[in-house]
C-alpha positions as CSV (number, residue, x, y, z in Angstrom):
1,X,-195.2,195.0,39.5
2,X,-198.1,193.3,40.7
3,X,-200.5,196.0,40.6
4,X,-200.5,195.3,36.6
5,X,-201.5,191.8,36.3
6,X,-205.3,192.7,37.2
7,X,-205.2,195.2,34.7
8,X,-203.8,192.8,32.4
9,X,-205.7,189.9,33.1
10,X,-208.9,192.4,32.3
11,X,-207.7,193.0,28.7
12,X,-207.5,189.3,28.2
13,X,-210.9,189.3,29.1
14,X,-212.0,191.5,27.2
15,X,-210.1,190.0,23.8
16,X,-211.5,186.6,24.8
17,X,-214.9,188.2,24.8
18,X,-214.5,189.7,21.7
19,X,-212.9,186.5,20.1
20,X,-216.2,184.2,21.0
21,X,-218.6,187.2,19.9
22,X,-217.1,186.3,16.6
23,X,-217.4,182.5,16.8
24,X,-221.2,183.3,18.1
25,X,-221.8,185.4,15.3
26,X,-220.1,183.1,13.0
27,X,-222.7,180.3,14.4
28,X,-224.9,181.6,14.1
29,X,-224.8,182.8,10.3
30,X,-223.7,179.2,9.9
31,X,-227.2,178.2,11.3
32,X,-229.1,180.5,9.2
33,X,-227.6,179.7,5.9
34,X,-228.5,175.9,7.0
35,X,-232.0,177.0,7.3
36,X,-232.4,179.2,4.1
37,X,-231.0,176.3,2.4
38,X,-233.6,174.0,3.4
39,X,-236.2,176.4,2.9
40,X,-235.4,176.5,-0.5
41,X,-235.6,172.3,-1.2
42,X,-237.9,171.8,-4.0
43,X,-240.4,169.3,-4.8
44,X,-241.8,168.3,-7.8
45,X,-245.3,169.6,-8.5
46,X,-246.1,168.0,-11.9
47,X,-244.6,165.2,-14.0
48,X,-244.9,164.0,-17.8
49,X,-246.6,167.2,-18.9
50,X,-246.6,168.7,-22.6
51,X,-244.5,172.0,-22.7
52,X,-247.9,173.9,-23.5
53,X,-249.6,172.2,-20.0
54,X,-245.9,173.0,-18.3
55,X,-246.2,177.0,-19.4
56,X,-249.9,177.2,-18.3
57,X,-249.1,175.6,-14.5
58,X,-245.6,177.9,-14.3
59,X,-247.8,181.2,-15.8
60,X,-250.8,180.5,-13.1
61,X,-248.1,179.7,-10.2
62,X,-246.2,182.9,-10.7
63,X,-249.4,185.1,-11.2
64,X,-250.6,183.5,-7.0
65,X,-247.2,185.1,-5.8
66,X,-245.6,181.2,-5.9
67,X,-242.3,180.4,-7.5
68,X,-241.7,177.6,-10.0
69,X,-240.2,176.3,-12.8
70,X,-240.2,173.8,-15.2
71,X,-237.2,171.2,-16.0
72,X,-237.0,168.5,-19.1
73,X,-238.2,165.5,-18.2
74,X,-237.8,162.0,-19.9
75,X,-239.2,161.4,-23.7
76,X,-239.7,165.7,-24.3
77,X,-241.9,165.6,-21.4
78,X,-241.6,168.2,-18.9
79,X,-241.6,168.8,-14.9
80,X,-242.5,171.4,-12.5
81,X,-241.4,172.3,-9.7
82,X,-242.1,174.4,-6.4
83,X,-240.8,175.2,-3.2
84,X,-241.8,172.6,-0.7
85,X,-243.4,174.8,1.6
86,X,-245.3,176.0,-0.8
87,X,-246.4,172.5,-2.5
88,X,-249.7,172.1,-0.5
89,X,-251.3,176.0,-1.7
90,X,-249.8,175.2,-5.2
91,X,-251.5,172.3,-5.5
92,X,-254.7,173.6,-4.4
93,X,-254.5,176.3,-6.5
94,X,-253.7,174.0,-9.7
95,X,-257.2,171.8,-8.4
96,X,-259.4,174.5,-8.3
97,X,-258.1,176.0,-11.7
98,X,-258.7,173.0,-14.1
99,X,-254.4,172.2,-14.2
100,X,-253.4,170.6,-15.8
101,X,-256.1,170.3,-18.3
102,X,-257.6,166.4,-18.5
103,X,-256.5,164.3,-21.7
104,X,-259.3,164.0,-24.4
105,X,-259.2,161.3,-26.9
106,X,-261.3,162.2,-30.2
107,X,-262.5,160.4,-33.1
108,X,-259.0,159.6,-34.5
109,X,-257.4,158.3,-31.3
110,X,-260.6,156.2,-30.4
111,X,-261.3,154.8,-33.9
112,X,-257.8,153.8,-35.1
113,X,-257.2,151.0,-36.7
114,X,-256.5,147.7,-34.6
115,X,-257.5,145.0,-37.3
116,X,-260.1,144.0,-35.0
117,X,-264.2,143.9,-36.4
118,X,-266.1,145.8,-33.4
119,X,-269.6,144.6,-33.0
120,X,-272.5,147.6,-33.9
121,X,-273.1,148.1,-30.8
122,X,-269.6,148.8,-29.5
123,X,-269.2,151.0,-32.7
124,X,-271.8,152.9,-31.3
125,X,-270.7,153.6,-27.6
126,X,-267.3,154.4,-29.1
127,X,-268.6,156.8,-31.2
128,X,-270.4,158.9,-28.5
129,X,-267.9,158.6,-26.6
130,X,-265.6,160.2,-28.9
131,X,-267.8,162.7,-29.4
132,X,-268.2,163.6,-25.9
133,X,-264.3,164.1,-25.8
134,X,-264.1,166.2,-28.6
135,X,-267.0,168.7,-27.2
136,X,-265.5,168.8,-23.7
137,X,-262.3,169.4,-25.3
138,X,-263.7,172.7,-27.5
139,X,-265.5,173.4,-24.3
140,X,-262.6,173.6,-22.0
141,X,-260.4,176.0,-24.5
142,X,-263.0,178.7,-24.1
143,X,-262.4,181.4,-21.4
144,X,-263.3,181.0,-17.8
145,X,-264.4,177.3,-18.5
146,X,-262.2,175.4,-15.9
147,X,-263.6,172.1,-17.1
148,X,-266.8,170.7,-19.1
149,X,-267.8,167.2,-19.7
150,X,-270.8,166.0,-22.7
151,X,-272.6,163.4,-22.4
152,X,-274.2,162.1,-25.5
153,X,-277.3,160.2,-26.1
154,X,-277.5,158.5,-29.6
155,X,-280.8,155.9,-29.5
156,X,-279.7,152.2,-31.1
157,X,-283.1,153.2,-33.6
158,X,-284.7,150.9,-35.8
159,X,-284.3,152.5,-39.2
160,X,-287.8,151.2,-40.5
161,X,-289.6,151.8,-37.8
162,X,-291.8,154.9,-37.4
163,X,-291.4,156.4,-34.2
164,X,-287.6,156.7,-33.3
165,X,-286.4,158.4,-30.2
166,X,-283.8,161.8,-30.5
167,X,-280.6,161.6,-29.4
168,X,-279.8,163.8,-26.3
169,X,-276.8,166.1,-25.0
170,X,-276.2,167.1,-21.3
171,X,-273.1,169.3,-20.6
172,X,-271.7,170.0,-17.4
173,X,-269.9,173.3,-17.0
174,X,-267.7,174.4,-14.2
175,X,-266.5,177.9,-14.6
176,X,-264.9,180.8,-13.0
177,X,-266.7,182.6,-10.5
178,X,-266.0,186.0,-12.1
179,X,-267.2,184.6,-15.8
180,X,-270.4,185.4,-16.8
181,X,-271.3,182.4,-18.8
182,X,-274.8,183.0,-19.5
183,X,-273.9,185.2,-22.4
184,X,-272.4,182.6,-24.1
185,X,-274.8,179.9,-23.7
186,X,-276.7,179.9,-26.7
187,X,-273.3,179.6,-28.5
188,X,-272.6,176.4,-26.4
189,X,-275.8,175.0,-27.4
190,X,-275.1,175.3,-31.4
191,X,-272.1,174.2,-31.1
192,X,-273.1,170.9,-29.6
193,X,-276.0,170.8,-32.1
194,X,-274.4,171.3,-35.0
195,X,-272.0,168.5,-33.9
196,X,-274.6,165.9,-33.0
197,X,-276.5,163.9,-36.1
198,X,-280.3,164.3,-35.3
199,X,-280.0,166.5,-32.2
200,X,-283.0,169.2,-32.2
201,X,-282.3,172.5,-29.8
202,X,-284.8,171.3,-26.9
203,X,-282.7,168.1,-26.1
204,X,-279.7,170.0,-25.1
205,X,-279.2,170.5,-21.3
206,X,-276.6,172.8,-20.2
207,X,-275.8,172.9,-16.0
208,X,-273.0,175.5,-15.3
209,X,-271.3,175.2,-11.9
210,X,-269.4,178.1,-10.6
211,X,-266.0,177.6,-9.0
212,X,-266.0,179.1,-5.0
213,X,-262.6,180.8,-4.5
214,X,-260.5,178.6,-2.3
215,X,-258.8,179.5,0.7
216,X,-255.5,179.1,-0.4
217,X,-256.9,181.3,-3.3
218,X,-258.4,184.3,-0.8
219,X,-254.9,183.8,1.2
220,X,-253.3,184.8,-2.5
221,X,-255.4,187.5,-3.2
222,X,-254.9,189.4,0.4
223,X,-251.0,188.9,0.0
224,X,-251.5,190.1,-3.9
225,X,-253.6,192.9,-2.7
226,X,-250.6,193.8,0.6
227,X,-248.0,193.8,-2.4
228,X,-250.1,196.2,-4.2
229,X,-250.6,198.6,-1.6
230,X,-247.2,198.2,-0.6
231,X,-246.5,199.5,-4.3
232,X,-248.0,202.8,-4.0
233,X,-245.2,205.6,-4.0
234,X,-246.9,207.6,-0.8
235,X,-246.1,203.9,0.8
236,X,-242.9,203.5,-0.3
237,X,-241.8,207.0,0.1
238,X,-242.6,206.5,4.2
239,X,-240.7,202.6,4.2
240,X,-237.7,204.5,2.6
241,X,-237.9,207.3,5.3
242,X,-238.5,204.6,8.1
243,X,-235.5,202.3,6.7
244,X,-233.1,205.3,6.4
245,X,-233.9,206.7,10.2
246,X,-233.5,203.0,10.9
247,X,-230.0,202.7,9.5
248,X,-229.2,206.2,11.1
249,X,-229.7,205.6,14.1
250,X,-228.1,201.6,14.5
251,X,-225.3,203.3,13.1
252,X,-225.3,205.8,15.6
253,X,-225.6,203.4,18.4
254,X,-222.5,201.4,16.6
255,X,-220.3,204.6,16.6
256,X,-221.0,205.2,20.4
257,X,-220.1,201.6,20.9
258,X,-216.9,201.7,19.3
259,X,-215.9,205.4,21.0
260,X,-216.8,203.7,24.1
261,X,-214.6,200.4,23.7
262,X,-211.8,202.2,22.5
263,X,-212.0,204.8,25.5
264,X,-211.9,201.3,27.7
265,X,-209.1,200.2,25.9
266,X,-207.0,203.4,26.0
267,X,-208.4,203.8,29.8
268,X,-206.6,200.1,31.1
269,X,-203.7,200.7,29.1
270,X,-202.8,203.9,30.8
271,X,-203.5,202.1,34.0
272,X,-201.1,199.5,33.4
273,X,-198.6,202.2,32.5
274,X,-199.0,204.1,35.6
275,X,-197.4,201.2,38.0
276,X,-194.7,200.8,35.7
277,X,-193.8,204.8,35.8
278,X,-194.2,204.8,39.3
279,X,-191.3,202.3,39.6
């Protein structure tokens, strides 16, 4: 009668053991859906946009490989959102893009009525300012132009006198490395002249700056370039040979297992029955 307790006390064990695999396993999923949650938290990228500035930052996130989204915000204004651990490369990415694009105030918004008499001179400075919002505004909607300011020039001139000086435009371009903007240049120029009273060709300076890819922007490219290579059907065709040997064999090794416990089993039971047939 005695000579069954060990054997007995040795299936215990081995049910206890099998009981707090379970809880370790069950831990430890616990653990990792923890994580994966807070992986996931979002933070809010953008605030107070226009739903046209809201598309353009979502469209340019989701081209880098980064996932967002945009939510309604308070008044018809919109949000956008990213994962937090992605916030710091979307934001870069947004800077060295232009996004979202700069608010321009034209000739309406700055000369609305207010019911208060502006001096000339303050007519003036409005006025060119104004116009330097409306040109950097048609600037900035052509392609590959991240962002343009114009600065105009208009002399305070003494109508009667005889030699006046010529009012003046300088615009500032940065645009996309990849953009060849010196095609375009003489269009830039006419545009400005023919929107500037008493602007002559020669008094129109045009300094492009070109935009040097960012590392957050390389690091984007690379992981765009790996997806693309990881597209091709030669490379897929081996991953799905790979993955399936993979799964062969764990299972393999999980069908040994379980032919090997159940042999233990079976073993210690028929040693606890030998005793008893004895007696």
């Amino acid at each position: 009668m005695h000579s069954r307790f060990p054997f007995r006390r040795i299936d215990k064990t081995i049910r206890r053991s099998n009981d707090q695999t379970i809880k370790r396993v069950a831990i430890v999923a616990a653990l990792a859906a923890m994580v994966a949650t807070g992986c996931d938290k979002e933070a809010r990228l953008n605030s107070n946009l226009e739903e046209t500035q809201a598309n353009l930052i979502v469209a340019a996130l989701l081209d880098a490989g980064i996932s967002a989204h945009k939510s309604p915000g308070d008044e018809g204004a919109w949000n956008v959102t990213v994962a937090e651990s992605r916030f710091a490369d979307a934001a870069n990415l947004l800077d060295r893009k232009g996004l979202p694009r700069r608010a321009y105030n034209g000739v309406g918004e700055v000369f609305k009525k207010t019911g208060m008499v502006s001096s000339p001179t303050e007519e003036r400075i409005r006025y060119m300012d104004a116009l330097s919002q409306d040109l950097s505004r048609t600037l900035t909607s052509i392609d590959g132009i991240i962002d343009a300011r114009v600065h105009v020039v208009l002399p305070n001139n003494d109508p009667f006198a005889k030699n006046v000086l010529p009012s003046s435009a300088a615009v500032a371009i940065r645009c996309r490395k990849d953009v060849d903007i010196n095609n375009v240049l003489p269009q830039i120029k006419n545009l400005v002249l023919n929107s500037i009273e008493g602007l002559t060709y020669d008094k129109i300076s045009v300094t492009v700056f070109r935009d040097i890819p960012a590392v957050v922007e390389q690091r984007l490219q690379a992981q765009k370039e790996d997806a693309r290579q990881m597209a091709d059907p030669v490379v897929l065709r081996w991953l799905v040979a790979v993955t399936a040997a993979a799964v062969v064999l764990l299972a393999g090794l999980a069908a040994v297992a379980a032919v090997l416990f159940f042999r233990l089993r079976r073993r210690l039971k028929e040693l606890e029955k030998q005793p008893e047939a004895a007696e």
